[in-house]
GUDREN-565400 format. One record per residue (C-alpha): x, y, z; chain; residue number from 0; residue in one letter. Coordinates in pm, whole numbers, plus 50000, padded with zeros to 5 digits. Layout:
REM GUDREN-565400
<<X,Y,Z>,"A",NUM,"a">,
...
//
This chain:
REM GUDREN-565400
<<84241,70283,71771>,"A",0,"x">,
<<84598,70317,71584>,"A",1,"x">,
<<84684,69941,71428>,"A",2,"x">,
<<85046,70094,71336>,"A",3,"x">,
<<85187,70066,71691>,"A",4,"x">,
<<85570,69952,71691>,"A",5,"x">,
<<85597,69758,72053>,"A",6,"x">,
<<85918,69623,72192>,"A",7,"x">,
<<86065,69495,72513>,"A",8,"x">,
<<86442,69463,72566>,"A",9,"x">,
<<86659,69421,72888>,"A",10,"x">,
<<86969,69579,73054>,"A",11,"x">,
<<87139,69647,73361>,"A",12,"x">,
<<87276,69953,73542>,"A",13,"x">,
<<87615,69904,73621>,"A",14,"x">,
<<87712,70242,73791>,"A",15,"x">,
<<87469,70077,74029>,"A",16,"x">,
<<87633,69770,74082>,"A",17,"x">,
<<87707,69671,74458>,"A",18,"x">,
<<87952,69384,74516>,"A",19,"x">,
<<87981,69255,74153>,"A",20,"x">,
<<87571,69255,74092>,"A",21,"x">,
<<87358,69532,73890>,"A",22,"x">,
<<87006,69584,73916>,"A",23,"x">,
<<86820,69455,73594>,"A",24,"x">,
<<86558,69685,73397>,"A",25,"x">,
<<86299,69614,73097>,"A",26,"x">,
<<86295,69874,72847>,"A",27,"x">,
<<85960,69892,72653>,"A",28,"x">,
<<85933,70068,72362>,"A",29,"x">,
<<85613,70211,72190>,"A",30,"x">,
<<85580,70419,71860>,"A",31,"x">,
<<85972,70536,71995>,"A",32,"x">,
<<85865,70651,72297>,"A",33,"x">,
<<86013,70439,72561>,"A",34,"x">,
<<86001,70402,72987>,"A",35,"x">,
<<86221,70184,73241>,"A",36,"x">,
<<86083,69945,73445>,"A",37,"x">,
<<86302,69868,73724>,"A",38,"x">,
<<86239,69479,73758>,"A",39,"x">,
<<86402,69458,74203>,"A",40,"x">,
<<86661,69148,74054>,"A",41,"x">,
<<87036,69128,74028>,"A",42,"x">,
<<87252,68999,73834>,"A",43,"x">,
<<87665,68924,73813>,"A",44,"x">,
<<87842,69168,73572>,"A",45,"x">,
<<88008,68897,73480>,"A",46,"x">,
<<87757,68686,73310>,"A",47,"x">,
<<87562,68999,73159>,"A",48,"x">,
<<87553,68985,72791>,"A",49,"x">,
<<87478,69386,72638>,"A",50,"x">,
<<87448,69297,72329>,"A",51,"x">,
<<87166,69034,72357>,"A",52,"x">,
<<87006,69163,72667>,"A",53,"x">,
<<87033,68850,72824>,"A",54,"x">,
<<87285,68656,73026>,"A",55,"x">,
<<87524,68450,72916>,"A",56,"x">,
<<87658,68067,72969>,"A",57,"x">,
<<87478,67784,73106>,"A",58,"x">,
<<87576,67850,73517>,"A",59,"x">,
<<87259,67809,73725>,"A",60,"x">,
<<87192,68221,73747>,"A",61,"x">,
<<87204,68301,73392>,"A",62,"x">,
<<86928,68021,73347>,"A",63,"x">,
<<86763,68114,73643>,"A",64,"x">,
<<86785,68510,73475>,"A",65,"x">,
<<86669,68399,73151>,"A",66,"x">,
<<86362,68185,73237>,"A",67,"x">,
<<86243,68514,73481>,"A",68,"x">,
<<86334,68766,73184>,"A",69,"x">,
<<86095,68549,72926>,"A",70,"x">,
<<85832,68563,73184>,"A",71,"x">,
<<85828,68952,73178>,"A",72,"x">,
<<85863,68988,72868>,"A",73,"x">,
<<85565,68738,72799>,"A",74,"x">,
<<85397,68990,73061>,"A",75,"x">,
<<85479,69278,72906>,"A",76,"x">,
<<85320,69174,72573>,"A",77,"x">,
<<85047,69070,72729>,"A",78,"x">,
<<84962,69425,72883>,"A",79,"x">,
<<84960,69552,72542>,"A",80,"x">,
<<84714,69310,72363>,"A",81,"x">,
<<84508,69396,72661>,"A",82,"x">,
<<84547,69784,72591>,"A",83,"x">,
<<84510,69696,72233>,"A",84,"x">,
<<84209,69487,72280>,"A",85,"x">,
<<84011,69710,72468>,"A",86,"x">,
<<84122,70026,72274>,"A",87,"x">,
<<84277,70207,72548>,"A",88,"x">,
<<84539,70457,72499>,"A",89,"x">,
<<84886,70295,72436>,"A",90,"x">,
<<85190,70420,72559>,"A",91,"x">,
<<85508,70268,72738>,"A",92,"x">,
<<85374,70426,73053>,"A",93,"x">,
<<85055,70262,72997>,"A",94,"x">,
<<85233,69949,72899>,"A",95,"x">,
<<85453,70014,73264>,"A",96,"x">,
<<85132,70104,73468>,"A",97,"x">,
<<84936,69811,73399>,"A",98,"x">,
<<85210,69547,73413>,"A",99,"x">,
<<85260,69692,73757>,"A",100,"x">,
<<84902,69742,73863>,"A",101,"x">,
<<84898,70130,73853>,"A",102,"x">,
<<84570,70120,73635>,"A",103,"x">,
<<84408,70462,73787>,"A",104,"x">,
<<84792,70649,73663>,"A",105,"x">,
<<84636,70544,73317>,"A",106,"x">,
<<84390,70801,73265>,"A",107,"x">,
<<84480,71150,73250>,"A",108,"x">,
<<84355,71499,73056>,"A",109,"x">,
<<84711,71436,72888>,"A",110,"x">,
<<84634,71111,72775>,"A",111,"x">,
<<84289,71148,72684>,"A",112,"x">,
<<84409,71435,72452>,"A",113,"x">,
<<84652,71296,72306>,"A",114,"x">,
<<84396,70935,72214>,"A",115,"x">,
<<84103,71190,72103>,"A",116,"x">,
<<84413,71340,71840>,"A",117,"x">,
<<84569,71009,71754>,"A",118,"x">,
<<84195,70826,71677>,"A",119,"x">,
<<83903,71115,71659>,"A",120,"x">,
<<84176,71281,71489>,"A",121,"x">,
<<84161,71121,71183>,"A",122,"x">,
<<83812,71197,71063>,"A",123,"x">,
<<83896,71559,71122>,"A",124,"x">,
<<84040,71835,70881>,"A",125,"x">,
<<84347,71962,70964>,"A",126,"x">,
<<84206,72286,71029>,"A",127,"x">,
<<83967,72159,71259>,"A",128,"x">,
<<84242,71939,71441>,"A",129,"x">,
<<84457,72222,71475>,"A",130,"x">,
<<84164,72410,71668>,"A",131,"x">,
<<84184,72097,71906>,"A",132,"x">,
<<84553,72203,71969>,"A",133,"x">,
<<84478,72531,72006>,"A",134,"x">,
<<84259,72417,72279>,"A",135,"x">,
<<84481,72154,72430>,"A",136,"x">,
<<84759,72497,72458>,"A",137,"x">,
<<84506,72711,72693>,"A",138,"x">,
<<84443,72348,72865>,"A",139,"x">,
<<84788,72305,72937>,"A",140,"x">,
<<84851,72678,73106>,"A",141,"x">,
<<84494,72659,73296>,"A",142,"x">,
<<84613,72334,73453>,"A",143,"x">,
<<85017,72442,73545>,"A",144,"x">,
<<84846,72803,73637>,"A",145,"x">,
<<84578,72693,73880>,"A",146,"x">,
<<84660,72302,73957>,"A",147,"x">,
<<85091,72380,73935>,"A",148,"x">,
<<85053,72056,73745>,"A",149,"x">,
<<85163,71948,73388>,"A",150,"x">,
<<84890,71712,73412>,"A",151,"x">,
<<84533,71629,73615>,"A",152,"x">,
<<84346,71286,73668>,"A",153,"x">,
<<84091,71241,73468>,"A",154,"x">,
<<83849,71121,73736>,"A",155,"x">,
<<84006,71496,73895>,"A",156,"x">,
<<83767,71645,73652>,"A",157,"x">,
<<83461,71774,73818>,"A",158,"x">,
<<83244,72103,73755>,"A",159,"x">,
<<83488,72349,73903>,"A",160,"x">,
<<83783,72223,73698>,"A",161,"x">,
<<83515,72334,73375>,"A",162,"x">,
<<83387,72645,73582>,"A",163,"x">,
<<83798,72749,73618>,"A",164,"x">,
<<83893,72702,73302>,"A",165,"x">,
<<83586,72926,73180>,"A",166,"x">,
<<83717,73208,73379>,"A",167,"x">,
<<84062,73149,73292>,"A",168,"x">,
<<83951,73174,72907>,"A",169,"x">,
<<83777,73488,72988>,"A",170,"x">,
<<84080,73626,73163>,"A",171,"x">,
<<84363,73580,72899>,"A",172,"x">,
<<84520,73901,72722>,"A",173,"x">,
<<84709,73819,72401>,"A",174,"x">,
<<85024,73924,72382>,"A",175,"x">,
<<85049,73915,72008>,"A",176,"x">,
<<84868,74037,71695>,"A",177,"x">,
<<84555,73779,71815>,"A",178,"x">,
<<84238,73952,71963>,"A",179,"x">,
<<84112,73833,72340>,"A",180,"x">,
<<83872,73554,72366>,"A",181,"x">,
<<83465,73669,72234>,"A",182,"x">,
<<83203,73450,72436>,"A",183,"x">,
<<83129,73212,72137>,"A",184,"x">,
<<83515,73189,72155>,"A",185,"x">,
<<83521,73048,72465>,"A",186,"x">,
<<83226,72834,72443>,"A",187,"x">,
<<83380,72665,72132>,"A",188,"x">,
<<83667,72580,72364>,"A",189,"x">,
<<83448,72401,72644>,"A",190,"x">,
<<83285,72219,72346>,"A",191,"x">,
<<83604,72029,72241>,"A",192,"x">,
<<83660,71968,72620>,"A",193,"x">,
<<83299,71866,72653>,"A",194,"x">,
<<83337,71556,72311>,"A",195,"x">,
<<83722,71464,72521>,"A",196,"x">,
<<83525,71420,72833>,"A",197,"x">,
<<83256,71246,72656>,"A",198,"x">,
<<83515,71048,72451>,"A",199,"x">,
<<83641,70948,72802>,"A",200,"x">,
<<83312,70820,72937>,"A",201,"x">,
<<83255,70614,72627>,"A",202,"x">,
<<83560,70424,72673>,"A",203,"x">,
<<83510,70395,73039>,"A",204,"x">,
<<83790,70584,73159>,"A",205,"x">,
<<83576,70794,73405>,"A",206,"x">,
<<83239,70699,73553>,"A",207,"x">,
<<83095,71033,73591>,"A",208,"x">,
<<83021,71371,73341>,"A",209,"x">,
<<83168,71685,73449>,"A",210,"x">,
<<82968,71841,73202>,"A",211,"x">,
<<82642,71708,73363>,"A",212,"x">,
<<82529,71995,73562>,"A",213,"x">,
<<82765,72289,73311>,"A",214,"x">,
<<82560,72451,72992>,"A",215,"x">,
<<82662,72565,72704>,"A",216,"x">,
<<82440,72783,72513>,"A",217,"x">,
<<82619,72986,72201>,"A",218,"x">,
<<82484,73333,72119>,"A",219,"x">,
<<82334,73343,71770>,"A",220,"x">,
<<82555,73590,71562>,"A",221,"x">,
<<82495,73764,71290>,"A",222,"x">,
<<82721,73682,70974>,"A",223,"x">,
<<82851,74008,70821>,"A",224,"x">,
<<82870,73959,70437>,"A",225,"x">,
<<82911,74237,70157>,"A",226,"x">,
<<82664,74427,69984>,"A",227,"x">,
<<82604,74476,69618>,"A",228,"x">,
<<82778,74789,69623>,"A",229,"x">,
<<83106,74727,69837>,"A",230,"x">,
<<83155,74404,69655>,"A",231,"x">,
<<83141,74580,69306>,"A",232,"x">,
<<83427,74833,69461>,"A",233,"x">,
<<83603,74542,69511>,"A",234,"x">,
<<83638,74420,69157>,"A",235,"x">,
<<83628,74758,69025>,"A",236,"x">,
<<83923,74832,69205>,"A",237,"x">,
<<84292,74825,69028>,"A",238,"x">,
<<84559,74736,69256>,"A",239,"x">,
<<84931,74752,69111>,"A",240,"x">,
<<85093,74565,69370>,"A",241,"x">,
<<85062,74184,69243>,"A",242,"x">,
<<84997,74026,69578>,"A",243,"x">,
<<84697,74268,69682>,"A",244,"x">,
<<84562,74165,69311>,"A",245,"x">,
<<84626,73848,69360>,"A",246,"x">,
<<84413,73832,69698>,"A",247,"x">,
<<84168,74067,69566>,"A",248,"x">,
<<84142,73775,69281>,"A",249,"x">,
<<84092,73444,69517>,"A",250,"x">,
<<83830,73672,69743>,"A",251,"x">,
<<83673,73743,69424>,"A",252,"x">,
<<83620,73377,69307>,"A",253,"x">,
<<83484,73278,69629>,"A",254,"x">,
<<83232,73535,69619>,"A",255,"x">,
<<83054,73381,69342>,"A",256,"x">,
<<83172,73013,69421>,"A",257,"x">,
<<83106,73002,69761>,"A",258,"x">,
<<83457,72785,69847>,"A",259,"x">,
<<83573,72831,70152>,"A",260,"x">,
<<83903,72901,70190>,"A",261,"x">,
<<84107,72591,70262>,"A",262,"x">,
<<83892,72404,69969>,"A",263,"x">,
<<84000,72707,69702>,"A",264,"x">,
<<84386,72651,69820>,"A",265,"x">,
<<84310,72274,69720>,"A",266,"x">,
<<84137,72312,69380>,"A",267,"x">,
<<84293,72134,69111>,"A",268,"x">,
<<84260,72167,68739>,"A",269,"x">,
<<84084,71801,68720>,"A",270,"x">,
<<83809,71917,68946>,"A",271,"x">,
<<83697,72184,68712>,"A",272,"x">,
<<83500,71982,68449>,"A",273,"x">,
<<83371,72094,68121>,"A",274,"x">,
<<82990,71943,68121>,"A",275,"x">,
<<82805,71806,67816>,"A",276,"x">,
<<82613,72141,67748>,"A",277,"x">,
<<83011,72285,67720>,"A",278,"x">,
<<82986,72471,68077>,"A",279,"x">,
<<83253,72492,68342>,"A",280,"x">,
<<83170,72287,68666>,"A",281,"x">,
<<83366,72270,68948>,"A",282,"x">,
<<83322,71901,69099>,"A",283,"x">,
<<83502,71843,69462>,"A",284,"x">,
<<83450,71742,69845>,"A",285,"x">,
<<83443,71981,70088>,"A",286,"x">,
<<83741,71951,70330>,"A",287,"x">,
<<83577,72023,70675>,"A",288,"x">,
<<83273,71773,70620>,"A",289,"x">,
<<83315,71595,70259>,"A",290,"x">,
<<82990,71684,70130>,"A",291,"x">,
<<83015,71663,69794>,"A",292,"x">,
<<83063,72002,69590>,"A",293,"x">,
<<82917,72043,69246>,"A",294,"x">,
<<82907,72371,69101>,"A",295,"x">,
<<82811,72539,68731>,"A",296,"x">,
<<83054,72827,68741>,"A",297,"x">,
<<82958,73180,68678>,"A",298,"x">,
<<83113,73373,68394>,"A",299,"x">,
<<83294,73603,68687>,"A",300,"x">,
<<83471,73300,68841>,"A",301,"x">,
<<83568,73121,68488>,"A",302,"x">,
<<83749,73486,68402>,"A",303,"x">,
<<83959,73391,68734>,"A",304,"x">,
<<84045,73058,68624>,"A",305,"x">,
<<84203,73152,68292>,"A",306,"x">,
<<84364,73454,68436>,"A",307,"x">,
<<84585,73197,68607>,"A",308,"x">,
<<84604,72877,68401>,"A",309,"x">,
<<84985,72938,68303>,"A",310,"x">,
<<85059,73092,68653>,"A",311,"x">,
<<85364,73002,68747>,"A",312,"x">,
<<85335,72963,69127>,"A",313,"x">,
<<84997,72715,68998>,"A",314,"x">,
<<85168,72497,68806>,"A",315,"x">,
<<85432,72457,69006>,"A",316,"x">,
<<85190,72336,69276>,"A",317,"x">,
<<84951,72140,69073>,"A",318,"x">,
<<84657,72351,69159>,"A",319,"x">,
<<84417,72583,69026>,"A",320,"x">,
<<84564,72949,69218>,"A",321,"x">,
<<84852,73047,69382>,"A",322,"x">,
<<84894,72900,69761>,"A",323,"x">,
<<84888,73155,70027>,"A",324,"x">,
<<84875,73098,70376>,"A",325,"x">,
<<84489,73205,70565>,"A",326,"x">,
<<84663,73464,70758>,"A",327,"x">,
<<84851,73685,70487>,"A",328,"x">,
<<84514,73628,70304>,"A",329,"x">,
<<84319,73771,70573>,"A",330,"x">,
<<84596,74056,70646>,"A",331,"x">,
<<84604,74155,70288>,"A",332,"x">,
<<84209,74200,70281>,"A",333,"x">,
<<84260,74414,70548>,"A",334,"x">,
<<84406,74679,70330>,"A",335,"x">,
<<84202,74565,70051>,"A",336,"x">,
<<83916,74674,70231>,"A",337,"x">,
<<84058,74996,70361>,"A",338,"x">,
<<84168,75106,69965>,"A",339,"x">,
<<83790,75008,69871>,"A",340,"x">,
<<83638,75218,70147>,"A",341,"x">,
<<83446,74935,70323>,"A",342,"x">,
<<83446,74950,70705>,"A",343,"x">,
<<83373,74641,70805>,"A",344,"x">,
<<83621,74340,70950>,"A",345,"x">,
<<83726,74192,70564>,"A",346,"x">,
<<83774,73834,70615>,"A",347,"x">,
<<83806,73530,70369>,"A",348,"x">,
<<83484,73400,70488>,"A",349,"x">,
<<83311,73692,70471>,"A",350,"x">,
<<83313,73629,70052>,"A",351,"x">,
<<83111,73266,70154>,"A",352,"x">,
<<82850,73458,70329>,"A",353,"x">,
<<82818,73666,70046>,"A",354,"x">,
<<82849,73398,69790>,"A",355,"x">,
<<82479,73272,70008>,"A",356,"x">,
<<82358,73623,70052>,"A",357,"x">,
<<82424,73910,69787>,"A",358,"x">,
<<82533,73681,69557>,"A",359,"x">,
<<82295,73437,69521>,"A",360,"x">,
<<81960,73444,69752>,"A",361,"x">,
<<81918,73812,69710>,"A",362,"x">,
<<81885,73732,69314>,"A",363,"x">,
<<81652,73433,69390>,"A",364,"x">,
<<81850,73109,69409>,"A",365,"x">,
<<81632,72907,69600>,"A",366,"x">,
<<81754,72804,69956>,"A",367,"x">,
<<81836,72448,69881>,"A",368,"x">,
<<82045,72514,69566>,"A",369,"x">,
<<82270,72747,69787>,"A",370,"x">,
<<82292,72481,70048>,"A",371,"x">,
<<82407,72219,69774>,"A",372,"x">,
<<82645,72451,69611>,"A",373,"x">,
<<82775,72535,69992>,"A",374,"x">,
<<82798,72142,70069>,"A",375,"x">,
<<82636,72168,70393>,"A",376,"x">,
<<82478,71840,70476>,"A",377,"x">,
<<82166,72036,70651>,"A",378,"x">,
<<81955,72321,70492>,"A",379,"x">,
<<81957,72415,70889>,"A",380,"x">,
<<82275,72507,70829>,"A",381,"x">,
<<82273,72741,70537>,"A",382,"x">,
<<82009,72928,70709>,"A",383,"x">,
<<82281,73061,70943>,"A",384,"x">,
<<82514,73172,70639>,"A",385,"x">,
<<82203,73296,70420>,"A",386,"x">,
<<82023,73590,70553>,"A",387,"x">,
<<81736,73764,70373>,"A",388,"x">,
<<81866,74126,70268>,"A",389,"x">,
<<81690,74438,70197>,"A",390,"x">,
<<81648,74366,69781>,"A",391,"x">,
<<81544,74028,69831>,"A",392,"x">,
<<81269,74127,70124>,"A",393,"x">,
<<81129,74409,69878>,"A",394,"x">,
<<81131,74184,69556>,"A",395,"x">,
<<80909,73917,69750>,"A",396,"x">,
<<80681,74162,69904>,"A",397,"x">,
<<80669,74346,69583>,"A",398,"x">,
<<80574,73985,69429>,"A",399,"x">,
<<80297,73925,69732>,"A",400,"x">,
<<80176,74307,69632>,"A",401,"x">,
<<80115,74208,69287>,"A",402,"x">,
<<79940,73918,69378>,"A",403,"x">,
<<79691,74054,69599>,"A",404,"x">,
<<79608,74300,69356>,"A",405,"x">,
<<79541,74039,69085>,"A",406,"x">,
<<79306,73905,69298>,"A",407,"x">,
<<79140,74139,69362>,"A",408,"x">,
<<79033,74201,68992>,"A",409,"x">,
//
């Protein structure tokens, strides 16, 4: 629930509606600056109306009579908030408006429910994963105006086929721009934030029943592409003389044999590479998407990196350890990076993670716990996705179970 909410009632009058020397009055309310009229069906004399107060002026019988009713509302009106406040409902000034004038069902909406999930949800997210949630609140917006002509739906509106629609509507979209249509896992990932909203929604009481209670969502299991030995030595074997594909080339490099994702390498600051008591290089940080703890000895490959660009400008400007680039020149760049190196596969930032799990260090027999440590995934489960057994590591062990069959045999 947000504490920092700025609430404020004030009063005025409408005089280019006035009708024989009385305009109607209206109570502002103000939330966070967001603000909605509430027309309040009493009159008062231009005469005795007071603009700069809100209030009426004098001691006549109506501008007491005015006052007293305007204290009354605005007692009203604060006491529609605590109530919002108290039960940690979504507050706005039309939420504010609905319940001081009993309009309670108005309340709940996809809109609003959005917009609370972002506002308190929000906060324990990373700010990539929040701006997925907008992403899906976008195709949420054109699936309602497309098939409801509606900027906005009822929340107790929401049944199966409202989830059933906007599966197909997914499904249907071609991108206009450089983005690629919708996969299946895509789409599913999409029904999942709608899925926690709705669930969100139900928690707080704002609907009774789950849309979601007869809809499944089952993700295919994917295989994660990664490099091999070879294409990720023709990586660093390769010169480039144009600084920014060197620079890339550089930052996919370290992650290969640090296994950072990409929005915790952008972050990394010189304090959070520690020298340890034995004189090694660790680098000691949070992951951003979950906050696992990250503690890594560093690998002679990935200390090169760091010195290469201690006294980088660009760094030190920005306090951290590399260069900032956005995700999507990054992933552009490797595009051509990957085309110079001949490697025909879909080069992607992440792709140097799996690798990090899989060539890097499983194949050469890290043991699967260590890699799910140095990954900071809170679940070995996890890691199992990222970590696949490849060919070298399959013939080492069975070359190992060989050997020990044979001793036994003696």
């Amino acid at each position: 629930m947000k504490t920092s909410q700025t609430f404020r009632v004030y009063f005025t009058i409408k005089s280019d509606k006035a009708r024989n020397g009385k305009a109607p009055l209206y109570a502002a309310v103000t939330v966070n600056k967001e603000k909605a009229f509430i027309a309040l069906k009493q009159h008062i004399s231009l005469s005795v109306w007071d603009f700069g107060k809100g209030a009426a002026r004098g001691t006549r019988d109506e501008a007491r009579r005015v006052n007293a009713y305007l204290d009354e509302v605005r007692l009203a009106l604060g006491n529609c908030y605590k109530e919002l406040l108290l039960k940690g409902k979504l507050i706005t000034p039309k939420t504010v408006k609905s319940l001081f004038l009993g309009e309670t069902d108005e309340t709940y909406t996809l809109n609003r429910l959005i917009t609370y999930h972002n506002e308190t949800s929000g906060k324990s997210l990373s700010r990539e994963t929040l701006r997925h949630y907008f992403g899906t609140q976008r195709y949420l917006s054109r699936y309602v105006a497309a098939h409801y002509r509606a900027d906005d739906l009822l929340l107790k509106d929401l049944d199966h086929g409202f989830i059933q629609g906007f599966d197909a509507f997914l499904r249907s979209q071609q991108p206009k721009d450089h983005h690629k249509p919708l996969k299946d896992n895509g789409i599913k990932v999409h029904l999942k934030r709608l899925k926690k909203m709705v669930h969100l929604a139900q928690d707080m009481q704002w609907i009774d029943r789950d849309p979601f209670a007869t809809f499944r969502i089952r993700m295919k299991k994917v295989a994660r592409d990664f490099l091999t030995e070879a294409e990720l030595r023709a990586i660093e074997s390769k010169v480039f003389d144009l600084e920014r594909l060197s620079l890339i080339k550089d930052l996919f490099i370290f992650s290969c044999y640090t296994g950072l994702a990409y929005c915790d390498l952008m972050s990394l600051k010189p304090g959070q590479v520690v020298k340890a008591e034995d004189g090694e290089l660790w680098i000691r940080t949070a992951r951003e998407k979950t906050a696992e703890p990250v503690n890594l000895p560093l690998l002679p490959k990935a200390v090169e990196l760091i010195k290469k660009y201690r006294h980088n400008e660009r760094s030190l400007y920005n306090g951290t350890v590399f260069p900032l680039l956005s995700n999507q020149k990054v992933n552009n760049y490797l595009k051509e990076i990957a085309e110079c190196c001949g490697i025909h596969k879909n080069l992607t930032f992440h792709m140097a993670r799996h690798t990090f799990a899989t060539t890097v260090t499983l194949s050469n027999g890290v043991p699967l716990e260590t890699v799910s440590k140095i990954l900071g995934h809170s679940k070995v489960a996890t890691t199992q996705i990222y970590a696949r057994v490849v060919e070298k590591k399959l013939k080492m062990d069975m070359m190992n179970l060989k050997e020990k069959l044979n001793n036994q045999k003696l």
